[in-house]
C-alpha positions in Angstrom: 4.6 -5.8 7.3 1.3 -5.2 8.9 -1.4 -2.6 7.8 -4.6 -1.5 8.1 -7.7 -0.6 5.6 -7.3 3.3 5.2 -3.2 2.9 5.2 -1.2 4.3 2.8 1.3 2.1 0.8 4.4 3.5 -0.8 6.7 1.7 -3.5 9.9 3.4 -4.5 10.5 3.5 -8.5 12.1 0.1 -9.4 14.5 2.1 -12.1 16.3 5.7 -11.6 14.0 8.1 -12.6 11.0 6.2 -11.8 8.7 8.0 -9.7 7.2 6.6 -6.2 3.8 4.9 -6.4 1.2 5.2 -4.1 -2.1 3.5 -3.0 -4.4 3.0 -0.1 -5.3 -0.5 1.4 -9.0 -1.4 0.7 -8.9 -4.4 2.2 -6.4 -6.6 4.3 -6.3 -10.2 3.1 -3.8 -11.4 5.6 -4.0 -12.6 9.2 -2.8 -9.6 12.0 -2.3 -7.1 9.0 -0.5 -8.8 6.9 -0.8 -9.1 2.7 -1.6 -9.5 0.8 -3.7 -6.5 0.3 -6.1 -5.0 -1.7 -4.8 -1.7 -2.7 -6.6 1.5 -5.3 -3.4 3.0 -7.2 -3.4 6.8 -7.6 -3.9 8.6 -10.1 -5.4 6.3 -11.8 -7.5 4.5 -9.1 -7.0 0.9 -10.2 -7.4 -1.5 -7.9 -5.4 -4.9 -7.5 -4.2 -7.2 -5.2 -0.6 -6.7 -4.2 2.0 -8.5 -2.0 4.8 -5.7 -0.6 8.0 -6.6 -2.0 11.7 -4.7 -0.2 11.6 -1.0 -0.1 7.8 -1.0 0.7 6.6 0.8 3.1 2.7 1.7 5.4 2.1 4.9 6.0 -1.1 5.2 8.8 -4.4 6.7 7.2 -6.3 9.1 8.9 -8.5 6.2 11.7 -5.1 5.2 12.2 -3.8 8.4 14.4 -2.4 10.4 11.2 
């Protein structure tokens, strides 16, 4: 996975029912793009470091062309 700061990251709900969460990259800690990365979690805006597991997915941000 590679991404860039501005990116949006989405992560399907881990359970049925669970609802999708979504962040955008403040920071890229990885060589090229790659995680981990330092994401802000909406609604709430907290901010950790997270490594994408299966099912993630980058979503350009607006520098990005989208």
């Amino acid at each position: 996975m590679k991404a860039a700061i501005g990116d949006v990251i989405v992560v399907p709900g881990r359970h049925v029912g669970d609802h999708e969460r979504r962040g955008t990259i403040l920071e890229v800690h990885g060589p090229d793009g790659a995680p981990p990365y330092l994401v802000r979690w909406g609604p709430d805006d907290h901010e950790g470091i997270f490594v994408p597991a299966a099912g993630a997915a980058v979503v350009a941000g607006p520098q990005n062309g989208s």
